[in-house]
C-alpha positions in Angstrom: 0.0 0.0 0.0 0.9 3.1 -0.6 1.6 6.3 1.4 -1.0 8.9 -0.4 -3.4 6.1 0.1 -3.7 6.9 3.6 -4.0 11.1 3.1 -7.4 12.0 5.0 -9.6 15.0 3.0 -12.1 16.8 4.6 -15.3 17.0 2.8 -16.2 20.9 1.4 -18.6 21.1 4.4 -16.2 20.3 6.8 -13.4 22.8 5.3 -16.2 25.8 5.4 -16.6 25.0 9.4 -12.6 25.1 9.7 -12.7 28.6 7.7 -15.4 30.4 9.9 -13.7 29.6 13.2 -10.5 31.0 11.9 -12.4 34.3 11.2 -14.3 34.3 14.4 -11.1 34.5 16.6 -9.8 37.2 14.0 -12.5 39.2 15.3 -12.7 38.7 18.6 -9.4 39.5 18.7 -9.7 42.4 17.0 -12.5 43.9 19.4 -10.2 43.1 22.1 -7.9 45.6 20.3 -10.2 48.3 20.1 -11.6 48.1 23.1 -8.0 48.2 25.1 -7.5 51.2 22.8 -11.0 53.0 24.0 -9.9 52.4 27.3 -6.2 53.8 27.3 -7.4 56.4 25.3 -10.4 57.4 27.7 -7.6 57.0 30.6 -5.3 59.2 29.1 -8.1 61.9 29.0 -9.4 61.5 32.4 -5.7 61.8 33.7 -4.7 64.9 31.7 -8.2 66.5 32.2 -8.7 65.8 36.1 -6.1 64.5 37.7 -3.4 66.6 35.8 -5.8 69.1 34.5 -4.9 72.7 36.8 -1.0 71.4 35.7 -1.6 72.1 32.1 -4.1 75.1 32.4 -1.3 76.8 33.7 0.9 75.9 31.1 -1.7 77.0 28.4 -2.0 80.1 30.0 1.9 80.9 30.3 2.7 79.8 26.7 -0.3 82.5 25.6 -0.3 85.7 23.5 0.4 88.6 26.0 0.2 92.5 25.3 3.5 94.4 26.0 2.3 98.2 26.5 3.9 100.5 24.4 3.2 103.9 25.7 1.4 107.0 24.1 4.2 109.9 23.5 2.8 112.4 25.8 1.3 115.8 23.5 4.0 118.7 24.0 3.5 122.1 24.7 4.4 125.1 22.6 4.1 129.3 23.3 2.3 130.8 20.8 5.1 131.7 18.6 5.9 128.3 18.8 8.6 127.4 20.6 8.4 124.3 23.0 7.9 124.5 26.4 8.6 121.1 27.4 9.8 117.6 25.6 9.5 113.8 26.0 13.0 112.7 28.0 13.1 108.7 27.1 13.1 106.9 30.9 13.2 103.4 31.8 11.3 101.7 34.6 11.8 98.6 36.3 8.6 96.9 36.9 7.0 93.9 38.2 4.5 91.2 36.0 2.5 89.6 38.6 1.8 86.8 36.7 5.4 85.8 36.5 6.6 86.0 40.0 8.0 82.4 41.7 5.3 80.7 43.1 7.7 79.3 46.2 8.5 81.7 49.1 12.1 80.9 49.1 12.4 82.1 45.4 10.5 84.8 45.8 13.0 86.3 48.7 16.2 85.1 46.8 14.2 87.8 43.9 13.9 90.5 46.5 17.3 90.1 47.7 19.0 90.4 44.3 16.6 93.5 42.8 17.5 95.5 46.2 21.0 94.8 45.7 20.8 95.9 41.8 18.4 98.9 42.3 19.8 100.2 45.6 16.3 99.7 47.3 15.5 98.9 50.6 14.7 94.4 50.8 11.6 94.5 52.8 10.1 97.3 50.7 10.7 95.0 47.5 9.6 92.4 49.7 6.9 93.8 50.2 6.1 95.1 47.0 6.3 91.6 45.5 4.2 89.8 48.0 1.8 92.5 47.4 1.9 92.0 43.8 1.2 87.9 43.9 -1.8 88.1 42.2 -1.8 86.5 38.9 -2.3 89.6 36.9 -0.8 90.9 33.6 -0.9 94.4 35.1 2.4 96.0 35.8 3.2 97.5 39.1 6.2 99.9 39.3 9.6 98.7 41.5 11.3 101.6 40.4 11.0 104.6 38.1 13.4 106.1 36.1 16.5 103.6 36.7 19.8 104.3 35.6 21.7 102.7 32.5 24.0 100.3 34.8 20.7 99.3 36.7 18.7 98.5 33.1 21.6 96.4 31.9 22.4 94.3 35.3 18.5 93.6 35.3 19.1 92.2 31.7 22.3 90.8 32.5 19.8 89.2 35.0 16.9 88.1 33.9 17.1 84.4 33.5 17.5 84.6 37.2 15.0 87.5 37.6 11.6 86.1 36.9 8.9 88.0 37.2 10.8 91.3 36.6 10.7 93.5 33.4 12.0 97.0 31.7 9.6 99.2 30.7 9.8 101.9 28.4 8.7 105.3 29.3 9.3 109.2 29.3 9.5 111.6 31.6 8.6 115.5 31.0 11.9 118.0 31.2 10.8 121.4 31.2 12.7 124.3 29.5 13.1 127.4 31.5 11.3 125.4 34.7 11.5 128.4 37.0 10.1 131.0 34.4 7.1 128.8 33.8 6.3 126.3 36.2 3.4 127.8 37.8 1.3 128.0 35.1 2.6 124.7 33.3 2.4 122.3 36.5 4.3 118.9 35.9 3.2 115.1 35.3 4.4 112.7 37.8 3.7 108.5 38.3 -0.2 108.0 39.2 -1.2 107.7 42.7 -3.7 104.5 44.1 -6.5 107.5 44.6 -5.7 108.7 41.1 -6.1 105.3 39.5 -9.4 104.4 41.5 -10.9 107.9 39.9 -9.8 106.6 36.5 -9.9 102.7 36.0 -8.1 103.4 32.2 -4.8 104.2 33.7 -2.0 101.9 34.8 -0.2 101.9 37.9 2.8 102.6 35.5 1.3 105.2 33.9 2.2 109.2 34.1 -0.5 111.9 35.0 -0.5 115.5 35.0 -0.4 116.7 38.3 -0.3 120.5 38.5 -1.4 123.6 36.0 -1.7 122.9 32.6 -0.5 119.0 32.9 -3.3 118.2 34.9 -6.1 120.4 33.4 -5.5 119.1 29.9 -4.8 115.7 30.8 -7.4 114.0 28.8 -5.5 115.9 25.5 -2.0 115.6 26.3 -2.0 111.7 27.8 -3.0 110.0 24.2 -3.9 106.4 24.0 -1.2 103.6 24.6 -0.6 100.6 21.6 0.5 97.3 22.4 2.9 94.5 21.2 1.6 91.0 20.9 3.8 89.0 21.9 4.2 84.8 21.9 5.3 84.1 25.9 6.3 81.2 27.1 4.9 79.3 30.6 8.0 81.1 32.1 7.2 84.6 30.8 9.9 84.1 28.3 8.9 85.9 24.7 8.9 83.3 21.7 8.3 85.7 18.7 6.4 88.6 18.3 2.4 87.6 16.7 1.4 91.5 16.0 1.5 95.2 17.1 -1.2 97.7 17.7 0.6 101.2 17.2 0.1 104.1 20.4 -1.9 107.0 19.0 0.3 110.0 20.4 -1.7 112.7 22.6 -2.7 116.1 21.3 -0.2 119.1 21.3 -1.2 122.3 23.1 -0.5 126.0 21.9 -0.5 128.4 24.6 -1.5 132.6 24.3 1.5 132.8 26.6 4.2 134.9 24.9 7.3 133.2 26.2 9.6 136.0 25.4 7.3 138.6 27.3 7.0 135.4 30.4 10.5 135.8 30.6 11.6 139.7 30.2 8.4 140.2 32.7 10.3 137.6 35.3 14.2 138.8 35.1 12.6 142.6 35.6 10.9 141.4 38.9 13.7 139.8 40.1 15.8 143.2 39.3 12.8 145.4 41.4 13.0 142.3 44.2 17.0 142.9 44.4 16.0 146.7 44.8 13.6 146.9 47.1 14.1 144.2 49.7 11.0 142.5 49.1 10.9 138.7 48.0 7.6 137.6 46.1 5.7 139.2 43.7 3.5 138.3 40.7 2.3 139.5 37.2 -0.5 138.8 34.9 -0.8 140.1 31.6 -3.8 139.3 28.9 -5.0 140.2 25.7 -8.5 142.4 26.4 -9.4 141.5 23.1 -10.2 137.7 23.3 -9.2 137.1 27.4 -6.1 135.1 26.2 -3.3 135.1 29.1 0.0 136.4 27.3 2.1 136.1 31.2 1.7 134.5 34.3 4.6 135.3 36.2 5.3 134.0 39.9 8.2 135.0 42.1 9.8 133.7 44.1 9.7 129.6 41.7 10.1 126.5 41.8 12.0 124.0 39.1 8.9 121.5 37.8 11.9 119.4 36.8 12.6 118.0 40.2 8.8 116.7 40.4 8.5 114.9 37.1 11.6 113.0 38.0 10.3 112.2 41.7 11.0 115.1 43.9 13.0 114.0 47.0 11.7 113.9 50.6 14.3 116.6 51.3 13.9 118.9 48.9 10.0 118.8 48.8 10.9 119.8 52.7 12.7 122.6 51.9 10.0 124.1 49.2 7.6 123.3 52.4 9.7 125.1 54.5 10.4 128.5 52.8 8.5 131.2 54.2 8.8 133.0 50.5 6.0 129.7 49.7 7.9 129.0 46.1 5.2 126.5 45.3 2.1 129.0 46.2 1.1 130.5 42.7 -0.1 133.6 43.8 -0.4 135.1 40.6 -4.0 133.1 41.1 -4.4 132.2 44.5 -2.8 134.9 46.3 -5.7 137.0 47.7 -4.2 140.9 48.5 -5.8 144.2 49.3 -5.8 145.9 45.8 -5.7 149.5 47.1 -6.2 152.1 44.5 -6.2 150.1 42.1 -9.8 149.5 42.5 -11.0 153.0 41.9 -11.9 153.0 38.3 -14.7 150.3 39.5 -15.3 152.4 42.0 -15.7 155.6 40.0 -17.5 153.7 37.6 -20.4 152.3 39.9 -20.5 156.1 41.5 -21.0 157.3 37.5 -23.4 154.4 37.1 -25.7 155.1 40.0 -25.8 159.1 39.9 -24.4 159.8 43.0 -21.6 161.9 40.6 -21.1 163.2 37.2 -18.3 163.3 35.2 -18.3 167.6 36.4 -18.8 166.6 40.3 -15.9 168.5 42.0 -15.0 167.4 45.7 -12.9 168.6 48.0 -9.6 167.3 48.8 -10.4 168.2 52.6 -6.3 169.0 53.2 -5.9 165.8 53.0 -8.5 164.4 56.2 -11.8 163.4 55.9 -13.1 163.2 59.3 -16.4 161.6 60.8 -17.1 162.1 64.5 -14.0 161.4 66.3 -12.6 159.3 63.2 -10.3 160.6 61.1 -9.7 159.3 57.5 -6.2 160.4 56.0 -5.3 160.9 52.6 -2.1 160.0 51.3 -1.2 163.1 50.3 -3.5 165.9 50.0 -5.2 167.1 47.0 -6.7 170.0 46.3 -10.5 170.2 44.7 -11.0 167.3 41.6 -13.1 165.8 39.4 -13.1 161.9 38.6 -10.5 161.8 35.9 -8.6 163.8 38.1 -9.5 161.7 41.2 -8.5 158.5 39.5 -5.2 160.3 37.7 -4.1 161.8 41.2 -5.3 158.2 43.5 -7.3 160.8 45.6 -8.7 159.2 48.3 -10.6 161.8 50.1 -12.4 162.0 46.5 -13.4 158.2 46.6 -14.2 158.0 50.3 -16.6 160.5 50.2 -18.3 158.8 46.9 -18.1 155.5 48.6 -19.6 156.0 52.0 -20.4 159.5 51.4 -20.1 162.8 52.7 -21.1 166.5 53.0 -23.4 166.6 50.0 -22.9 163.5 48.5 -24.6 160.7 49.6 -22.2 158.0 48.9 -22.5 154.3 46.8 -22.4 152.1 50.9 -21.0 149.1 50.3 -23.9 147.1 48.4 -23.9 148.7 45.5 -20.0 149.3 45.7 -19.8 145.1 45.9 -22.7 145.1 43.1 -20.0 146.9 40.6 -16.9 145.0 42.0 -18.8 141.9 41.7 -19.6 143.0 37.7 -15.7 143.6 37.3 -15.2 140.0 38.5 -13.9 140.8 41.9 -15.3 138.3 44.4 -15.6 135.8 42.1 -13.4 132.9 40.3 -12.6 133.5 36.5 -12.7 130.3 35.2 -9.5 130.0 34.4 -7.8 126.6 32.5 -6.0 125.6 35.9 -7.3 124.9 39.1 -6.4 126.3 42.4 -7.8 129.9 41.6 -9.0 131.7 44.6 -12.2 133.9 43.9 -11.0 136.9 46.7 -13.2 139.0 48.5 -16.1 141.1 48.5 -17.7 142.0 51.3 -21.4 143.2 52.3 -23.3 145.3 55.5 -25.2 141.4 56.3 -21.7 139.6 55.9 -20.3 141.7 58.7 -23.3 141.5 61.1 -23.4 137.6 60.3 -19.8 136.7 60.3 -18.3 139.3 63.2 -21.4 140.3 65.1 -21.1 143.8 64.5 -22.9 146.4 62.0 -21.1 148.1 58.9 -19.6 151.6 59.5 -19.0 154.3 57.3 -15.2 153.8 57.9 -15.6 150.0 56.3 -17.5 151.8 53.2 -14.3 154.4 53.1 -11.8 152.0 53.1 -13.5 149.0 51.0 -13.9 152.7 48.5 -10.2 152.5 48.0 -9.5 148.8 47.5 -8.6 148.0 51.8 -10.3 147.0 54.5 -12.3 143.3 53.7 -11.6 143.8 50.0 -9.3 141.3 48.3 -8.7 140.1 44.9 -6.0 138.3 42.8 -3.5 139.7 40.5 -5.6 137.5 37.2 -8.8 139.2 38.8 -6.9 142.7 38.5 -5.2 141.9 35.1 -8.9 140.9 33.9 -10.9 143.6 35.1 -8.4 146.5 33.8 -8.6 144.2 30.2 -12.5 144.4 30.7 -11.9 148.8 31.5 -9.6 148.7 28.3 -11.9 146.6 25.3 -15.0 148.7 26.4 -17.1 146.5 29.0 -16.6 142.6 27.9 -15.3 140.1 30.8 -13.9 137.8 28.9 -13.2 134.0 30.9 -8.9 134.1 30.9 -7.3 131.1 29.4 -4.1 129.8 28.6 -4.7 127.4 26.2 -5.2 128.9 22.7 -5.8 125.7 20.4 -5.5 121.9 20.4 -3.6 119.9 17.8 -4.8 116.6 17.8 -2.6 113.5 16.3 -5.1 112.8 13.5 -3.9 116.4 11.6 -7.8 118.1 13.6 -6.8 121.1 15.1 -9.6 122.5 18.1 -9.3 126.1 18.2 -10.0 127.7 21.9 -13.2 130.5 21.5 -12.8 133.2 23.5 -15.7 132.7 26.2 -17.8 136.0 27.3 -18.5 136.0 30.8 -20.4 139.4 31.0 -20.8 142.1 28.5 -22.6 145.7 28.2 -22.7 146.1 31.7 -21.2 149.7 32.1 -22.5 152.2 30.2 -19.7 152.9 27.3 -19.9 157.2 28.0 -19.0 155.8 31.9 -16.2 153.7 30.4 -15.3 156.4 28.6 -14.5 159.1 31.4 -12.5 155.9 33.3 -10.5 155.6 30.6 -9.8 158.9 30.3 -8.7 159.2 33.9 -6.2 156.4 33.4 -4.9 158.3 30.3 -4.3 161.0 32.9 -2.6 158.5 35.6 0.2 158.5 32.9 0.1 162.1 31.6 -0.4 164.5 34.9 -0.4 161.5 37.5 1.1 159.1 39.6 2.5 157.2 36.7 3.9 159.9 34.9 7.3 158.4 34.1 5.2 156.3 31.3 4.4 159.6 29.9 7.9 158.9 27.2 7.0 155.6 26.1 6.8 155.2 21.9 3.1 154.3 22.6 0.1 155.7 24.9 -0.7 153.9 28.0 -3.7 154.0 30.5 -2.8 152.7 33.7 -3.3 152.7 37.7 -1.0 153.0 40.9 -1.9 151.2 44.0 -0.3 151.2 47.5 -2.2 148.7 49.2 -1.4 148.4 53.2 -1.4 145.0 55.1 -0.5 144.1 58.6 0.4 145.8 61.7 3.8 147.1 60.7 2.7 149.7 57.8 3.9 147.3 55.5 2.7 148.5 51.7 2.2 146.0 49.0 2.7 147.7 45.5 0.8 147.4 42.4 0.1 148.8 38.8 -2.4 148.0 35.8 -2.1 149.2 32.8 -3.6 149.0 29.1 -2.1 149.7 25.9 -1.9 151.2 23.5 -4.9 153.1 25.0 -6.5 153.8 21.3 -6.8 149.9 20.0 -5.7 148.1 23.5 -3.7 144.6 23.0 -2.0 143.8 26.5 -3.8 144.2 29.8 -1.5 144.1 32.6 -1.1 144.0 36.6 1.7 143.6 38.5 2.0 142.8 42.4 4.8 143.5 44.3 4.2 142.1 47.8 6.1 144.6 50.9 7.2 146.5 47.9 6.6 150.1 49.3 4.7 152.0 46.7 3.1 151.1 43.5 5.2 153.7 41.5 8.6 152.2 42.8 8.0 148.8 42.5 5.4 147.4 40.0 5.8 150.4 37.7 9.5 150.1 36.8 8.3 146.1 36.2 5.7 147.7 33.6 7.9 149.7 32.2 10.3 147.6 31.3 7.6 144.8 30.1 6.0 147.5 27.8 9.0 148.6 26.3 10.2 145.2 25.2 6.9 144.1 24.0 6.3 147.4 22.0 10.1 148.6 20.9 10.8 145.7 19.0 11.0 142.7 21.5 15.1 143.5 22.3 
């Protein structure tokens, strides 16, 4: 037999049986497969959602797109001629990003340890500053302003080590000719916590004005901060740089101010100051025509550069300290008897209400006006005069008697001598575009009995008459009321800021803004004006009488104390035919208005009108 003969052969059922098993495990295995997959799969998620899941939302949110601020170049400041007043000093700050900062305590005082040691600062105030700052947020908060070159490049030398801790780029203001024009420009300094809670669009990096103009045209000068996007890693690390939203730059600002006048105004006050004795004095000088402020001058000053660069606890001592008050601007806030300078009102309320006319002669009295057992002294005496001559000659026999009356004449009393002030602006704020104005005072009969307990006297009409007693008002009141004598009866609101040049090319042009009109009687005006033509050709001004142009103007010896101290004073208008500078000038303790604020006119007047030399 043979070996094939023994070969067994399934039959085709039996082979279709064998061949569907085989496929069944294939299958089942297969399922197996998937399902295991599933499974690991569905594991993987649960651990990297849940059990892992804060771990990697952290990372996600360090390796993010983050803004880096680029600042707005703050608007700059011109004079109306154009010449800049102050520019944009590139600064650098070093700053802290909350987000950043070493989670572990240890870390985080190694951090402190090295940045005081870099940026000369004291440890537990960066300390400090750091644990304060532990908050997860993007915001910036300021470690130190302004830091030197060395200090910028040992941070960067640094940083691998220095997480947590930036360089920001800044500017700081620097001021040309600080002292000249500090007062009325003010300064911009780092935002304070109560600043920033008033204005929630800030940054506790950011600048703010702080003072004068800075402050008062913030919102046009601070323009509106870009930003570059920026790829960070999870340690704060940038990666590459994704986009960039440009700054738009804040608006420039021309001024009325007349820097060359600012300045020949404040080296001829500190001449009279060296001549006389006296230490402080102020000068205001605006164009009648539209109420535009040509000079605000304050002496004794202050450098504005020392604040925008963070004015040191000794030095802000010392300004604090001086009894000459270099921060005060009195040129608006100081509040001083204005002695005869107040007549014209005063002759123009007595005009006004009847109780003279322009003929009226009154007696100069030898030079006492007496009332019981009072006696009321002129300065000098005068003979017999009408107004012009009364206001030309400062008589003040003439305006006592016209104020509280006497003899014959009746007299204004004092409520209808504060109704004219008060139409002059006296007694009231001007509205002008920086704070810390100071309205003076007027007084009435029912202020007197309510405030002191005591009725109004005759003597209190005589000397409010002639700008003393209760009376006080502010070298801008002066400068505006004299503009308001000299442009024939409009009050104009002062201002210092004369247009607006936005970044977009738009210019916003200041409108001069009426605060009272037609409220004197132009023939009234008329006969004032006329006496303060005569102030400078048979007055008390009379060495004016040789300038190139004519000039109306007033003295004023102004008395305050105990001591017979005299404060002196001049206003002026010219030239008196087509008037374009309105001016008054304070001299505090500077004896008589002639000897002090006059020579300071003069020499203002003869610069602005002979050529500017």
């Amino acid at each position: 037999m043979e070996i094939e003969d023994y070969v067994l052969t399934a039959t085709e059922k039996e082979a279709t049986k064998m061949e569907k098993g085989l496929e069944k495990k294939w299958l089942d295995y297969l399922w197996w497969v998937i399902v295991f997959f599933v499974l690991s799969l569905a594991g993987r998620v649960i651990f990297l959602t849940v059990i892992k899941g804060a771990y990697y939302q952290d990372i996600a949110k360090g390796n993010s797109i983050r803004p880096i601020v680029i600042k707005a170049p703050r608007g700059r400041i011109f004079d109306r001629t154009g010449l800049a007043l102050v520019s944009n000093i590139p600064s650098l700050d070093a700053v802290v990003v909350p987000v950043d900062l070493p989670k572990d305590q240890t870390k985080l005082k190694e951090l402190a340890q090295t940045l005081a040691s870099i940026l000369s600062l004291n440890q537990a105030q960066v300390q400090t500053i750091l644990e304060t700052s532990k908050n997860g947020s993007l915001d910036t908060v300021l470690l130190k302003e302004n830091i030197s070159q060395d200090e910028s490049l040992n941070l960067l030398e640094k940083s691998n080590v220095l997480t947590g801790i930036s360089i920001e780029k800044t500017a700081i203001r620097g001021y040309s000719d600080a002292q000249i024009f500090s007062h009325l420009m003010g300064y911009e300094g780092k935002i304070q916590q109560k600043e920033l809670d008033n204005d929630k669009s800030y940054r506790l990096t950011d600048y703010i004005g702080k003072q004068g103009i800075e402050k008062s045209y913030e919102s046009s000068l601070r323009g509106v901060n870009g930003a570059d996007q920026i790829e960070v890693d999870s340690m704060g690390n940038a990666q590459r740089e994704v986009g960039i939203i440009n700054p738009k730059p804040g608006s420039d600002l021309v001024l009325n101010i007349d820097a060359g006048l600012q300045k020949k105004i404040y080296d001829s006050i500190g001449a009279v100051l060296e001549k006389t004795g006296a230490k402080t004095a102020a000068a205001v000088v605006i164009d009648p025509k539209t109420g535009g402020v040509l000079a605000m001058v304050n002496v004794p000053s202050y450098d504005n550069n020392l604040f925008a660069q963070k004015i040191s606890a000794d030095d802000y001592a010392k300004f604090i300290a001086d009894p000459s008050k270099p921060l005060f601007n009195r040129a608006i806030a100081g509040e001083y008897p204005p002695g005869s300078t107040i007549k014209p009102a005063i002759a123009a309320a007595a005009l006004s209400e009847g109780t003279i006319t322009p003929t009226t002669i009154i007696d100069g009295l030898g030079g006492t006006l007496r009332v019981g057992g009072f006696s009321f002294g002129d300065w000098k005496a005068h003979g017999p005069s009408d107004v012009r001559t009364a206001i030309a000659q400062s008589n003040d026999i003439f305006f006592y008697t016209v104020g509280g009356g006497y003899g014959n004449i009746q007299g204004l009393g004092m409520d209808r001598m504060k109704k004219y002030d008060n139409l002059f602006g006296f007694g009231e704020k001007t509205g002008i575009d920086i704070g810390g104005e100071s309205a003076g005072f007027i007084p009435s009969e029912q202020w007197k009995q309510d405030t002191l307990g005591e009725k109004w006297f005759i003597g209190n009409s005589y000397h409010a008459a002639i700008g003393q007693g209760y009376v006080t008002a502010t070298p801008l009141q002066l400068a505006n009321y004299v503009a308001a004598i000299a442009n024939g009866g409009t009050l104009y609101k002062p201002h210092l800021v004369a247009q607006i040049k936005k970044s977009d090319g738009g210019v916003q042009t200041i409108k001069p803004e009426i605060i009272r009109s037609n409220f004197i009687d132009p023939a009234v005006l008329k006969v004032v004006q006329e006496g303060m033509r005569k102030t400078i050709t048979d007055g008390t001004a009379q060495v004016l009488k040789t300038m190139p142009i004519e000039i109306a103007g007033k003295t004023g010896t102004a008395q305050f104390g105990t001591a017979g101290q005299t404060h002196g004073w001049f206003i002026c208008y010219a030239p008196f035919d087509d008037p374009k500078i309105a001016m008054a000038v304070l001299v505090e303790g500077g004896g008589e208005g002639n000897s002090s604020a006059l020579p300071v006119t003069q020499e203002a007047l003869k610069w602005y009108f002979g050529g500017r030399q």
